[in-house]
C-alpha positions in Angstrom: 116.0 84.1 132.8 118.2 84.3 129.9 117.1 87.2 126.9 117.6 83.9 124.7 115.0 81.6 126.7 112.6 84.9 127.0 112.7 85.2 123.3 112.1 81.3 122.9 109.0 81.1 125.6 107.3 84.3 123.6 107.9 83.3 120.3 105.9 80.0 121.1 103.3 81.7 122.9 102.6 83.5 119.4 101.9 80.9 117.5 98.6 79.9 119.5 95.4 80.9 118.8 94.6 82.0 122.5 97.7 83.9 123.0 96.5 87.3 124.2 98.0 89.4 121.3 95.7 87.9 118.9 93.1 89.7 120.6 94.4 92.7 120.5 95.2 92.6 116.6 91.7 91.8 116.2 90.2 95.0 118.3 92.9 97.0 115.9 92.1 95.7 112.9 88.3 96.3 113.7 89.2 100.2 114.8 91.2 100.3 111.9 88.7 99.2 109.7 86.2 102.6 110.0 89.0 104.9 110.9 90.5 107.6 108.8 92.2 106.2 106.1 89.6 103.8 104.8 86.9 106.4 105.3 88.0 109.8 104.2 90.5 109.2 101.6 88.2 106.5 100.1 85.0 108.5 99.9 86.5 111.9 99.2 86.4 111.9 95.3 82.6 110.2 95.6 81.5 113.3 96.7 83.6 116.0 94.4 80.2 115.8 92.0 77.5 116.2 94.2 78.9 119.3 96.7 80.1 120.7 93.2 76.4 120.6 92.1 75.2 121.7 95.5 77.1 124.9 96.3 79.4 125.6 93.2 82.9 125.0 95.1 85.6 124.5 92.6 87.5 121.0 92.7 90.9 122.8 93.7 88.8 124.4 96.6 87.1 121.0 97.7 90.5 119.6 97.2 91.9 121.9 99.8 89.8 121.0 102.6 91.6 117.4 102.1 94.7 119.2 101.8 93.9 121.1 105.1 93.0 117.6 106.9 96.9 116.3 105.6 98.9 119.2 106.9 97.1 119.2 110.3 97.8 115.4 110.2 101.7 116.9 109.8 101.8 118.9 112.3 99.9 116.5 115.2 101.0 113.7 114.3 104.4 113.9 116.5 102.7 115.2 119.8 100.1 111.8 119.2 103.3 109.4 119.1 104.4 111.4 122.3 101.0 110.8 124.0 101.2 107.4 123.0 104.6 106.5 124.2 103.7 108.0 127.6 99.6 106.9 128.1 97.8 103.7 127.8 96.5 103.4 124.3 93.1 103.7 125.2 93.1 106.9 126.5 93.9 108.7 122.9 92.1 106.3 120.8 88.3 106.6 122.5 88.3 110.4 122.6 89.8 110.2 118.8 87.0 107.9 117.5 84.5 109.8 119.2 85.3 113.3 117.6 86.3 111.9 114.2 82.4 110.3 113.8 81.1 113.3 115.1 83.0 115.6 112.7 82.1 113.1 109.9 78.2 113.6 110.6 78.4 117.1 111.4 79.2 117.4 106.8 75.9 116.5 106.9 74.9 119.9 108.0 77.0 121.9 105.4 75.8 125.1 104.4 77.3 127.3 101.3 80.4 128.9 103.2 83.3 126.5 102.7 84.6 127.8 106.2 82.5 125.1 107.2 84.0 122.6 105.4 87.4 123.1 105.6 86.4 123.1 109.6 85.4 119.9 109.8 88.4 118.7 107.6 90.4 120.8 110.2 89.0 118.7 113.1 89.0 115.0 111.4 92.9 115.8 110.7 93.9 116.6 114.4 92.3 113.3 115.4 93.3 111.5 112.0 95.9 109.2 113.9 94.1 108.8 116.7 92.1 106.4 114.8 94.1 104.8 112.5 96.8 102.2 112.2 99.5 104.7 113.9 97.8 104.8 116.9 97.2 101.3 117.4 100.8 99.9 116.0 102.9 100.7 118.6 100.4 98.3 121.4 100.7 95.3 118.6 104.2 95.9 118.3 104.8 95.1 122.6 102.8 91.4 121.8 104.8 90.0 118.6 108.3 89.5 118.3 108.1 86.1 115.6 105.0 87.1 114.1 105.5 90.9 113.9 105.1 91.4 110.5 102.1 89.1 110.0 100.4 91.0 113.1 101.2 94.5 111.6 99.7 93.4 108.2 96.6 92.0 109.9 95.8 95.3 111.4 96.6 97.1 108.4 94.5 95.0 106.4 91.3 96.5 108.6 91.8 99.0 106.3 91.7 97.3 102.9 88.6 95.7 104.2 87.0 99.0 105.1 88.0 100.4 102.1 86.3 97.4 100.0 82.8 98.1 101.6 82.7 101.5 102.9 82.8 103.1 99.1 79.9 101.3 97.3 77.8 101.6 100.8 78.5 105.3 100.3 78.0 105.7 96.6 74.5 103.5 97.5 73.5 106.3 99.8 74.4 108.9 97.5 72.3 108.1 94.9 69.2 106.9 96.9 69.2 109.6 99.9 72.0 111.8 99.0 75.0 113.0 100.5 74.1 114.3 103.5 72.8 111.2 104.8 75.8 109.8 103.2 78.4 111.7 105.6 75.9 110.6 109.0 76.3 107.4 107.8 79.7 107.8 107.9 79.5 109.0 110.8 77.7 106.1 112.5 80.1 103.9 111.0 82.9 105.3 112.3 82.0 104.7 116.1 81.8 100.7 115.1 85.4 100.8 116.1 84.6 101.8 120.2 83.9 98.5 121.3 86.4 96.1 120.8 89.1 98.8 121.5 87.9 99.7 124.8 87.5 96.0 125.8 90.9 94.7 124.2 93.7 97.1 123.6 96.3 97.5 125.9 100.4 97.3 126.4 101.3 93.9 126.8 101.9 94.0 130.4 105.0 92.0 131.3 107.2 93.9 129.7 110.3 92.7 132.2 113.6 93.3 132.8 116.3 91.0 131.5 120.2 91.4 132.0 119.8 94.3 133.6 118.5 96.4 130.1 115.0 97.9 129.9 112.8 95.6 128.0 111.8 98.5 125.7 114.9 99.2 123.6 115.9 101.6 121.3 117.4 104.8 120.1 117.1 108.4 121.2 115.1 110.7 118.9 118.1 112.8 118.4 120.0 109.3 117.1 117.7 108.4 114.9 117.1 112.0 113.3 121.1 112.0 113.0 120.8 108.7 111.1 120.2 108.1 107.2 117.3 105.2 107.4 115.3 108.1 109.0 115.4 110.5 106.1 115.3 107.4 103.6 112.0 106.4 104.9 110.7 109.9 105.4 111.7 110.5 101.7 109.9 107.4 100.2 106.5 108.0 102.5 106.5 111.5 101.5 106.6 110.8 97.7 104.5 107.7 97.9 101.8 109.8 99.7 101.7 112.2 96.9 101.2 109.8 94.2 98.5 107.3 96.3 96.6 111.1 97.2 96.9 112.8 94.6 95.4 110.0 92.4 92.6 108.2 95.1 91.2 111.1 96.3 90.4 112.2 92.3 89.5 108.3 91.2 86.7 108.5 90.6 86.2 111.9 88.8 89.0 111.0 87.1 87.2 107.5 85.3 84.3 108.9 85.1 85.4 111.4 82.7 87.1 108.8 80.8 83.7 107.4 80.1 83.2 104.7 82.9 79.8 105.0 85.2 80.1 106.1 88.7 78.9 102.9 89.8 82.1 101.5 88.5 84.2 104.4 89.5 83.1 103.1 93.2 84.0 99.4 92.6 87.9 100.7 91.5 88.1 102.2 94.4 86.9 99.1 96.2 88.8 96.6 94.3 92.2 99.1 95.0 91.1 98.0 98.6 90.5 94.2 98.2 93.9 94.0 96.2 95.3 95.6 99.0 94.3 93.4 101.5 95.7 90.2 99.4 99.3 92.6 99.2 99.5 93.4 103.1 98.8 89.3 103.7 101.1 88.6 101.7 104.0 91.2 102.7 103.3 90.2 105.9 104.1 86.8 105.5 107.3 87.6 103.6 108.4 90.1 106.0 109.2 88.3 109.2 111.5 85.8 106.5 113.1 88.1 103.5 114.9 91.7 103.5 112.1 94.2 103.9 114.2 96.7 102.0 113.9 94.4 98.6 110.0 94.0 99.5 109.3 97.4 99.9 110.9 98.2 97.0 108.9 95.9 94.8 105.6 97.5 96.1 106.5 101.0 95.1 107.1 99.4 91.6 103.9 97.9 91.4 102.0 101.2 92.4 103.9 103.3 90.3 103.2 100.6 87.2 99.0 100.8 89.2 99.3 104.5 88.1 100.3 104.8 84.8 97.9 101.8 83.5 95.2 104.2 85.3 96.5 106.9 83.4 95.6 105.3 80.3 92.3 103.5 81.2 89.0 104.1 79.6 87.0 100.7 79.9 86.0 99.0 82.9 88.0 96.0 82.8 91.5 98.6 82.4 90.3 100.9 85.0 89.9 97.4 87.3 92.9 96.1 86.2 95.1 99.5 87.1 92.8 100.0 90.7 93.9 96.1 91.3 97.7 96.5 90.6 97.6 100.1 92.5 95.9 99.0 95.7 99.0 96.1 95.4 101.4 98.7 95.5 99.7 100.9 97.7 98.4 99.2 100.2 101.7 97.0 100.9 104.1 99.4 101.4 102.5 100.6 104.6 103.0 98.0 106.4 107.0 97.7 105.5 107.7 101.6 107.3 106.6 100.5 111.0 108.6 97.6 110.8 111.7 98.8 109.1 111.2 101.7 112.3 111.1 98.8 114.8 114.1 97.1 113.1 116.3 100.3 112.5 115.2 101.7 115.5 113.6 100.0 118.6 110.6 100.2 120.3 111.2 102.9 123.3 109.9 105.8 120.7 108.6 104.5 118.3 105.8 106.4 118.1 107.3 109.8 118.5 109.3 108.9 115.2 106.0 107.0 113.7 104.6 110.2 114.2 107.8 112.5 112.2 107.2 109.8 109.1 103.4 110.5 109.3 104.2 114.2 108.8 106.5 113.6 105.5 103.3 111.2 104.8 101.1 114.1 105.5 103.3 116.8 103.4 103.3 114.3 100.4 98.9 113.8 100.9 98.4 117.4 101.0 99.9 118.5 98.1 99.1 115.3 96.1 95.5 116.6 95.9 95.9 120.0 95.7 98.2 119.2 92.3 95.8 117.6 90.2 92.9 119.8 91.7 95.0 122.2 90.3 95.6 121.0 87.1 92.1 120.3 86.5 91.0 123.4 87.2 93.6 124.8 84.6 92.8 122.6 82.1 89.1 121.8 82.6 89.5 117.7 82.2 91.5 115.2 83.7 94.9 114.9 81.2 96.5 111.5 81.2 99.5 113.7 81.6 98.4 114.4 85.2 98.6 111.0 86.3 101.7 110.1 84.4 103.3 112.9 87.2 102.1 110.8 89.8 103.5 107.6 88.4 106.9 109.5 88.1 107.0 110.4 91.4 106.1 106.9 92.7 109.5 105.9 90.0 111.3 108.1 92.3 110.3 106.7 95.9 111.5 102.8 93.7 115.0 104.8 93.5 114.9 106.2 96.7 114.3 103.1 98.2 117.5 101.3 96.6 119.2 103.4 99.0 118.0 101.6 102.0 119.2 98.0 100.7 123.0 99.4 100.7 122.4 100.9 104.6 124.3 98.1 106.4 123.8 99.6 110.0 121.2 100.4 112.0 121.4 102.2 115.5 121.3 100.6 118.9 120.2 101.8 122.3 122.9 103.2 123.3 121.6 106.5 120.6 124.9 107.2 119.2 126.8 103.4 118.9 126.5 102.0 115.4 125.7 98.1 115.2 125.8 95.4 112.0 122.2 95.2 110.6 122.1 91.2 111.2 121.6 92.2 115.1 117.9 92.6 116.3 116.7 94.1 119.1 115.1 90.6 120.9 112.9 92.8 123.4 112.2 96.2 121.0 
């Protein structure tokens, strides 16, 4: 059969209901929903206060554990994409859940030595991605070709709507039965995601043959490391992870001390995660029908603009107002770097090179965090100044991100061979 005609019979198999791939985007998006980044990053700064009361552990210290977590994310995250490009799905994502919720419900058993702590943090970053939308992206990716974007953004959005309850449910427990049965909770949470991903998420499995080239396309890792798109994504993931780290996992200390209750404090955080799922909808309709270059560049500007009204908050409504345009910003611009790898790159390893932009992400979450943990400590509040950093940075992923809308190539699978970016790969 013609690639044309393979392309035409799949793309209409998409647009029902009871096509397969649906299925499978619901299991991720239910997996992605209690996985890493909805839970930790989310729930980090709602527990700042209470371990600070409980053992004395200076914020730059806590802040290090989630520092700790982000560099092991760094230095894993390529070996997972390997795995993943070689083994059924399910065989890295089961083991991954099980040990993140147990790692999550053994902080429930903290004692004074911080040894402790940052070992747990240790553990939930080797099996971060195991969890999370990285692990599941590349499986969604072999079921959509016309509704790609719309199917990444559905997954993505799991975590927009974990991130909408999981904080207030945590806060809750906080307050009414403290935070150790706050991080078992957590940990029972995070096994929710077992089910549906053991029953549902597989390769699509007629990945075929057609003129006599392998259905999964794509370039080498070499080509693509060779290539500028690479670095210009790595370089705006990088900075955008410090800014969106550095500022959500201090969020709540940070309004707080401007004079807002905890209680709303945990609502930012959630409405960061609401306003993120309307952004990832919404990108992911726009996607799969405008340059994702221009889209993704108009998300960084709204999360850098999320930041600096933050900066500046000190009433509810502000703070609400800055989470809102934030979590915009923030939680778009995830779902434009898996396709633009897809695009520039193919399918046949796309999860080894997932993985190398999840260690720029990583290097940019770590030392977010540790910044401002920093700058508290030397200063002894939260400055506005602080946060103002943050929004520059973000400024500088905007420019950074120009550069990809005057890249007029992109590579094909034949590694080294330069194509015009109007082609697509029909079967990456």
């Amino acid at each position: 059969m013609a690639m044309s005609e393979r392309t035409t019979q799949r793309a209409e198999s998409e647009n029902s209901l009871h096509y397969a791939g649906w299925g499978v985007v619901a299991a991720a998006f239910a997996g992605v929903m209690v996985s890493f980044a909805p839970i930790v990053p989310y729930t980090f700064s709602l527990f700042l206060n209470p371990l600070h009361a409980a053992f004395g552990w200076r914020r730059e210290a806590i802040g290090g554990s989630f520092a700790l977590a982000a560099i092991t994310v760094a230095l894993v995250s390529p070996l997972i994409g390997l795995l993943l490009d070689r083994l059924p799905p399910r065989r890295i994502i089961l083991p991954s859940i099980l040990i993140f919720a147990l790692a999550l419900a053994s902080l429930s058993r903290l004692g004074p030595n911080l040894r402790q702590f940052y070992l747990s943090f240790f553990v939930l970053g080797l099996v971060a991605n195991g969890t999370a939308q990285f692990a599941y992206a590349r499986t969604v990716l072999s079921w959509f070709y016309k509704h790609r974007g719309l199917a990444l953004a559905l997954v993505l959005t799991g975590s927009g709507v974990g991130s909408i309850l999981i904080p207030p449910l945590t806060q809750w427990t906080i307050e009414h039965h403290g935070w150790r049965a706050a991080y078992l909770m957590l940990g029972c949470i995070a096994l929710l995601g077992l089910p549906l991903t053991a029953l549902l998420v597989r390769n699509r499995p007629d990945a075929v043959v057609a003129d006599d080239r392998p259905a999964v396309s794509g370039a080498t890792v070499a080509a693509a490391l060779r290539s500028g798109p690479f670095w210009i994504l790595a370089s705006i993931i990088m900075l955008s992870a410090f800014s969106e780290n550095g500022l959500v996992t201090n969020l709540a200390a940070i309004v707080t001390e401007h004079g807002v209750s905890a209680r709303t404090a945990a609502l930012a955080l959630s409405v960061r995660g609401g306003a993120g799922i309307g952004g990832r909808l919404c990108v992911g309709f726009l996607i799969d029908r405008f340059s994702p270059q221009r889209i993704q560049t108009f998300v960084l500007l709204l999360s850098a603009v999320g930041a600096l009204v933050l900066a500046f908050a000190h009433t509810s409504p502000v703070v609400l107002i800055g989470a809102a345009v934030l979590g915009v910003g923030l939680g778009s611009e995830a779902d434009v770097a898996p396709y633009l790898l897809a695009h520039y790159f193919g399918r046949k390893h796309f999860s080894v090179l997932y993985g190398l932009t999840w260690t720029a992400y990583a290097i940019g979450g770590a030392t977010g965090p540790m910044a401002i943990g920093h700058w508290y400590d030397r200063a002894g509040f939260y400055q506005p100044r602080f946060i103002v950093y943050l929004a520059c940075v973000a400024f500088a992923a905007v420019a950074i991100s120009l550069l990809l809308r005057r890249n007029s190539t992109h590579i094909s699978n034949d590694a080294d061979k330069m194509v015009p970016a109007g082609a697509v790969f029909l079967e990456d």
